[in-house]
Structures are given as structure tokens and as C-alpha cells.
mmCIF file of the C-alpha atoms, coordinates in Angstrom:
data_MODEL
# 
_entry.id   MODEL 
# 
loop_
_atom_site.group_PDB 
_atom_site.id 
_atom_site.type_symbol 
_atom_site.label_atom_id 
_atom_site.label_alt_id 
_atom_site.label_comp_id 
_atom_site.label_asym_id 
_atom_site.label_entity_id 
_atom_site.label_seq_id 
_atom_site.pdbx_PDB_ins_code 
_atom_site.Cartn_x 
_atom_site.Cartn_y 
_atom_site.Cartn_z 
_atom_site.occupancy 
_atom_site.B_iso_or_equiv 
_atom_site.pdbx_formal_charge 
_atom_site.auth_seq_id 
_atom_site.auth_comp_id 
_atom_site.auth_asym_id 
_atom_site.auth_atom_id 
_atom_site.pdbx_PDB_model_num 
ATOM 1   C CA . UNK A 1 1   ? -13.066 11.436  21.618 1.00 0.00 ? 1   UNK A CA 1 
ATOM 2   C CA . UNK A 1 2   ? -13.256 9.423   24.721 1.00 0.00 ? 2   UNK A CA 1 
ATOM 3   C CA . UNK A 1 3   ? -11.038 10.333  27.859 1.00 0.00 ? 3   UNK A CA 1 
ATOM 4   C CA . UNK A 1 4   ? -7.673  8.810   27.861 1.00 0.00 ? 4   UNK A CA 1 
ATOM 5   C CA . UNK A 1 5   ? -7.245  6.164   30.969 1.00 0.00 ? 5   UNK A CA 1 
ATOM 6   C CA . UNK A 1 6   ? -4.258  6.887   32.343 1.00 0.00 ? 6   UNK A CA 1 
ATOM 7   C CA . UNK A 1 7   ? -1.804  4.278   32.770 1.00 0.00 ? 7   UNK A CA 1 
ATOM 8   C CA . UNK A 1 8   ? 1.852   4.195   33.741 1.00 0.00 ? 8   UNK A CA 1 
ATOM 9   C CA . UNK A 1 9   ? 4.878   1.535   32.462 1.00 0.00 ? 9   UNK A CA 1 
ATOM 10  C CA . UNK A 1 10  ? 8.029   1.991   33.946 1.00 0.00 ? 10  UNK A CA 1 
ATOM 11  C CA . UNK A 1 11  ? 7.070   5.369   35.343 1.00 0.00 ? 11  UNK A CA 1 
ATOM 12  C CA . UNK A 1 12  ? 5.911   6.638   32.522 1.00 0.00 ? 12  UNK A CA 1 
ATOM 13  C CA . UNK A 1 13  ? 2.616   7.410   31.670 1.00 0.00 ? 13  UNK A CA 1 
ATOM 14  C CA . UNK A 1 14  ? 1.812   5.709   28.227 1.00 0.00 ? 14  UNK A CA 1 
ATOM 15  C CA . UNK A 1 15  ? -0.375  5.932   24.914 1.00 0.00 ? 15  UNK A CA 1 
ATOM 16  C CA . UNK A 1 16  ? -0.911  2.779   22.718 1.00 0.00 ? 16  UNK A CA 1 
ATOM 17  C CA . UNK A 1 17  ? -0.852  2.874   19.369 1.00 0.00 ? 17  UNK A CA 1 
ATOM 18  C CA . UNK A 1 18  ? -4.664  2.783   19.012 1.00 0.00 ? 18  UNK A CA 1 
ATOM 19  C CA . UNK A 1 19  ? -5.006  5.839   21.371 1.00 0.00 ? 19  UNK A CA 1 
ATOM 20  C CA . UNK A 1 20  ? -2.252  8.341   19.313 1.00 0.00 ? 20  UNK A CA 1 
ATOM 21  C CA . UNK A 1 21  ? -4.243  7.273   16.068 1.00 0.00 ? 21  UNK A CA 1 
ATOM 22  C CA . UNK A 1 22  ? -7.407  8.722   17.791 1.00 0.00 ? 22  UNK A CA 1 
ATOM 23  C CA . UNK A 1 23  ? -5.807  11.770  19.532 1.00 0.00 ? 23  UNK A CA 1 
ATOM 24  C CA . UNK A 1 24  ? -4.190  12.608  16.394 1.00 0.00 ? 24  UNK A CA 1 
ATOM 25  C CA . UNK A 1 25  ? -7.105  11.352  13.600 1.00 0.00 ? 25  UNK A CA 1 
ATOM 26  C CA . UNK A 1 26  ? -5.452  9.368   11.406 1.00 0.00 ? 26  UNK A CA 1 
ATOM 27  C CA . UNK A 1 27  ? -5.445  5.411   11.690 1.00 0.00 ? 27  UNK A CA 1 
ATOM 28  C CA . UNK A 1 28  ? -3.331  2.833   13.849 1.00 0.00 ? 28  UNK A CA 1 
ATOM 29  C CA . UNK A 1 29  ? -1.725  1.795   10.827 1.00 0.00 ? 29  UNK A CA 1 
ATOM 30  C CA . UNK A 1 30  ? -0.671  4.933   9.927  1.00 0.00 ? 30  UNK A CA 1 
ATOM 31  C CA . UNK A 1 31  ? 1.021   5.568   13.187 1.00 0.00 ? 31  UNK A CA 1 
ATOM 32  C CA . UNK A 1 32  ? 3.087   2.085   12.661 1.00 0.00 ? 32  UNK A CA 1 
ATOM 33  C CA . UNK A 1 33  ? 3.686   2.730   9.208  1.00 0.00 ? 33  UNK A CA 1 
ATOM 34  C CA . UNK A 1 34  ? 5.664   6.287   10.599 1.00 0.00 ? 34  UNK A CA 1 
ATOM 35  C CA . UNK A 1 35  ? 7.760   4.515   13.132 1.00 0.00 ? 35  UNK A CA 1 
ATOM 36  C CA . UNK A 1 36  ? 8.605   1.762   10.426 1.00 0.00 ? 36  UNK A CA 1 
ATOM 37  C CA . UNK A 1 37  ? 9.600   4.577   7.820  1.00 0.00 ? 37  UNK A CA 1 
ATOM 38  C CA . UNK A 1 38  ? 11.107  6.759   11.402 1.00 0.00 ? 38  UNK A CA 1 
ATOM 39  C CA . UNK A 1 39  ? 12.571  4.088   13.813 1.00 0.00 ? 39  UNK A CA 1 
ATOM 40  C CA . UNK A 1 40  ? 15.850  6.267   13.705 1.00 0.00 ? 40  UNK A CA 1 
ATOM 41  C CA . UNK A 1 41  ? 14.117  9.040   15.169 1.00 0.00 ? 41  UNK A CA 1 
ATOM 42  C CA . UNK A 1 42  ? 12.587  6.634   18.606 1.00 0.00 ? 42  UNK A CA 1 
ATOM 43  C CA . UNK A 1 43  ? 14.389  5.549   20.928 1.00 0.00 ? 43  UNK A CA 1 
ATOM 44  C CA . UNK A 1 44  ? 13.609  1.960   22.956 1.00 0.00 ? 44  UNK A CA 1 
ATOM 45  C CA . UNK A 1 45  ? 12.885  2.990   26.389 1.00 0.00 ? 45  UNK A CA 1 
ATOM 46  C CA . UNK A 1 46  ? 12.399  7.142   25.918 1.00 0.00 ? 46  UNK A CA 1 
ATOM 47  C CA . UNK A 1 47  ? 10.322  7.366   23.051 1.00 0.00 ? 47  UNK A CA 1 
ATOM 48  C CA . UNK A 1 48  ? 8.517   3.888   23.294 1.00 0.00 ? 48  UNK A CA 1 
ATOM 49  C CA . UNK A 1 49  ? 8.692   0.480   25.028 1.00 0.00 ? 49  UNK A CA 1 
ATOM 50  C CA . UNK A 1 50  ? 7.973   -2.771  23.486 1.00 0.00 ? 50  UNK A CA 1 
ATOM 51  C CA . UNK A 1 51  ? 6.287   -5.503  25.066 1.00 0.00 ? 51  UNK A CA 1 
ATOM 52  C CA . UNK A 1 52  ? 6.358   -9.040  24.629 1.00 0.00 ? 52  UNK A CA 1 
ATOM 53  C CA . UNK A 1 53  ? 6.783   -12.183 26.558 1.00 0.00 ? 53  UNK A CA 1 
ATOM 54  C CA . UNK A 1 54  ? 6.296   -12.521 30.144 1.00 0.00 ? 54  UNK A CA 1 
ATOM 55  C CA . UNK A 1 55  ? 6.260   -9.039  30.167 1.00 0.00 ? 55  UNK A CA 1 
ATOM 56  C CA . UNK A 1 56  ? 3.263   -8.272  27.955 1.00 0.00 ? 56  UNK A CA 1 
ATOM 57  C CA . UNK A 1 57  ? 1.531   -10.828 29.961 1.00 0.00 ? 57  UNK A CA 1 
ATOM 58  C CA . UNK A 1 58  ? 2.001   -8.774  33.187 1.00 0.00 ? 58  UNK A CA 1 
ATOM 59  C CA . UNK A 1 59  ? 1.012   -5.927  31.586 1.00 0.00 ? 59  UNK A CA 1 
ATOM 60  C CA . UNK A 1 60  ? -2.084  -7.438  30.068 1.00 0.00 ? 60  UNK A CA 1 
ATOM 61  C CA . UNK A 1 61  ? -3.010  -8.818  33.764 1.00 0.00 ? 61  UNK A CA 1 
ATOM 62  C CA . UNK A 1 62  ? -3.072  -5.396  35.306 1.00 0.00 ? 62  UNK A CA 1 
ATOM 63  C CA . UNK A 1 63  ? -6.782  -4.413  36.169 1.00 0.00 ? 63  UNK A CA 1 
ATOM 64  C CA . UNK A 1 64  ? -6.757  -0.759  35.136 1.00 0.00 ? 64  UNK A CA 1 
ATOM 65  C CA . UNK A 1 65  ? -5.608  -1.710  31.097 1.00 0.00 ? 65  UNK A CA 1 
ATOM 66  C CA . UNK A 1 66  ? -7.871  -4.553  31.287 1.00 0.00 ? 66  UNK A CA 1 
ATOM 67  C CA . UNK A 1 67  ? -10.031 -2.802  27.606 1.00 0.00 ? 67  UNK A CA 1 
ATOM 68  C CA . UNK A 1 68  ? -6.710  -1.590  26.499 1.00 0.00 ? 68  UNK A CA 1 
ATOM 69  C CA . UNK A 1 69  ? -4.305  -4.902  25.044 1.00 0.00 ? 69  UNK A CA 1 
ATOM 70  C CA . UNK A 1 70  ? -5.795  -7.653  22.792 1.00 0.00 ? 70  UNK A CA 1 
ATOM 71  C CA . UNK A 1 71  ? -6.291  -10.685 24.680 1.00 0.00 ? 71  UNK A CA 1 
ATOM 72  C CA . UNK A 1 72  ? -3.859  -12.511 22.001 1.00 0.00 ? 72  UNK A CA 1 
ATOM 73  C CA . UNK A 1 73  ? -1.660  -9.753  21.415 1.00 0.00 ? 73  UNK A CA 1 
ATOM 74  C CA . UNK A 1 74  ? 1.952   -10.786 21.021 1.00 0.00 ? 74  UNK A CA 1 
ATOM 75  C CA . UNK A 1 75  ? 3.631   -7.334  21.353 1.00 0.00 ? 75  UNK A CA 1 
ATOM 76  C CA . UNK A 1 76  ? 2.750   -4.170  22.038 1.00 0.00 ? 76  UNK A CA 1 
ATOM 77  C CA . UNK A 1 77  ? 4.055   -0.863  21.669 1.00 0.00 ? 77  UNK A CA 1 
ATOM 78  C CA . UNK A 1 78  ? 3.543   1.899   24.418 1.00 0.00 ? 78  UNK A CA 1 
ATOM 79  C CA . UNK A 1 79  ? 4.281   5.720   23.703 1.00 0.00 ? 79  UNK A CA 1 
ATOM 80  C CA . UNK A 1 80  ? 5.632   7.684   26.192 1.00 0.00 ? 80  UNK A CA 1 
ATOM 81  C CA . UNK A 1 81  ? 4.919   11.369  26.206 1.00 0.00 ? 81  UNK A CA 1 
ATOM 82  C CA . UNK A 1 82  ? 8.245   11.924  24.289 1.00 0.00 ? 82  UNK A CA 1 
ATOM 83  C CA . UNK A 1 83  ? 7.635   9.321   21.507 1.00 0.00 ? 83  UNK A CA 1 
ATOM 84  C CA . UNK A 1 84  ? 3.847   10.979  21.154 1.00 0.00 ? 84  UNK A CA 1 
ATOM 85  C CA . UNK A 1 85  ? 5.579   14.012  20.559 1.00 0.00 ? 85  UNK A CA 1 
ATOM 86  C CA . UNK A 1 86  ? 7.767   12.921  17.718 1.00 0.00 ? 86  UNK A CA 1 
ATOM 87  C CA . UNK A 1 87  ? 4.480   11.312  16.181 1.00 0.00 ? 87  UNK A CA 1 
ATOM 88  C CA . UNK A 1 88  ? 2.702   14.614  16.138 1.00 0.00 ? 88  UNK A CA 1 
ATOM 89  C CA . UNK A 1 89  ? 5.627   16.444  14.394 1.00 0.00 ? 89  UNK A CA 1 
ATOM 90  C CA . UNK A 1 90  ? 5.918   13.922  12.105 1.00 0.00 ? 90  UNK A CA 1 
ATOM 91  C CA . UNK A 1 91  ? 1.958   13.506  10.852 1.00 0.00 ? 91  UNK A CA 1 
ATOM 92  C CA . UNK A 1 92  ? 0.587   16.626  10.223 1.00 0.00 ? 92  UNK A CA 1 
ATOM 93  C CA . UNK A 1 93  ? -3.020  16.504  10.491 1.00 0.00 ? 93  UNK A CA 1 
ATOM 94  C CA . UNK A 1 94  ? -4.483  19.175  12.616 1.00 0.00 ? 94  UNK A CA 1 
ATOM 95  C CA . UNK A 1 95  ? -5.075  17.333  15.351 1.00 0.00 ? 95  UNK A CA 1 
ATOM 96  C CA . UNK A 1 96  ? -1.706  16.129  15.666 1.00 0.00 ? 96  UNK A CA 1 
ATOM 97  C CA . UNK A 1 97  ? -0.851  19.302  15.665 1.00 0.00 ? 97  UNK A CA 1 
ATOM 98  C CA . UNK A 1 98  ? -3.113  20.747  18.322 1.00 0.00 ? 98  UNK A CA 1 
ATOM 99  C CA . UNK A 1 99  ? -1.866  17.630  20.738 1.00 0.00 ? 99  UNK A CA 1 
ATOM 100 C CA . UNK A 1 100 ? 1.905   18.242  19.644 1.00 0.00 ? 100 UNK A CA 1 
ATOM 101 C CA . UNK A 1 101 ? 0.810   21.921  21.267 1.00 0.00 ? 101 UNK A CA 1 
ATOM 102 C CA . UNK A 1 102 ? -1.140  20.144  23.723 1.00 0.00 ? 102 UNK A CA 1 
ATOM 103 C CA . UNK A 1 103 ? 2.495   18.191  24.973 1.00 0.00 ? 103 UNK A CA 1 
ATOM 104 C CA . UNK A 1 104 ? 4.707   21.289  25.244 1.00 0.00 ? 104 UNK A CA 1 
ATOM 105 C CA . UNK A 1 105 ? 2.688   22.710  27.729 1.00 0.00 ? 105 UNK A CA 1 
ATOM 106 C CA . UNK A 1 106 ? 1.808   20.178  29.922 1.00 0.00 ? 106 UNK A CA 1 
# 
């Protein structure tokens, strides 16, 4: 597993969707496919943020993401620790459970 660049949105430091698949081996579309079958459980602006417009541009613009966003993406999803949390309960391979472990203490 490659180290994690750490980048922050609204204060927050934040995951994509691509990254919690890889921390938590399993695929992006599995991730997506538990917040469809979940979206309940997340809440906009504590668990995730989602990106588009003018706002996904600036994001996409920032230097330190530059590898991170699809140059053609038209939203994006950003996990904060919270909402990474709630994945790793929710998935149950091991290493979602080892991060889920990983979360509470740090």
C-alpha cells in the first residue's frame, strides 16, 4: 500500500473513494455501492462532502491533489475520518477492520 497524501477540505483531512477501497481491500465500487445501500447512515458535511461545480474545479486546481481527481471528473466524494469509520464497520474485510481499529486510536 502506498502512503496516503494528506489533504484537507474544509478542515478536514479527507480520503477519496479510491483510497478507502485500498486501505480497506475491497474495490471503489464496492465502497459506492455501501453508501448507495447506507446513505441514511452519512451525513453531508460530517461523514462526507460532495463536490461538484465550481467547487470541484477548485479542488481539482490545488497542487498537492494534483494525482488524486480525474481530470473530467464531475463529482467527487471525500471521506472524512468519521465517514471512513462508518465504511469500515460496515465492510468487514480484515483490513477494514484493522483501519476501523486504526481510527479509534488516532
Amino acid at each position: 500500500m502506498q502512503e496516503v497524501q494528506r489533504v484537507k477540505f474544509n478542515g478536514d483531512l479527507i480520503l477519496t473513494t479510491e483510497q478507502l477501497a485500498e486501505f480497506y481491500g475491497t474495490t471503489s465500487q464496492r465502497i459506492k455501492q455501501n453508501f448507495a445501500n447506507n446513505r441514511s447512515k452519512f451525513v453531508k458535511g460530517k461523514h462526507f462532502y460532495q463536490l461538484t461545480g465550481e467547487t470541484l474545479k477548485e479542488f481539482k486546481d490545488r497542487v498537492e491533489i494534483f494525482d488524486l481527481v480525474g481530470k473530467n471528473a464531475k463529482t467527487l466524494i471525500l471521506w472524512t475520518k468519521r465517514g471512513a469509520s462508518r465504511h469500515s464497520k460496515m465492510l468487514g474485510t480484515d483490513q477494514a477492520w484493522d483501519m476501523f481499529d486504526e481510527l479509534e486510536e488516532n
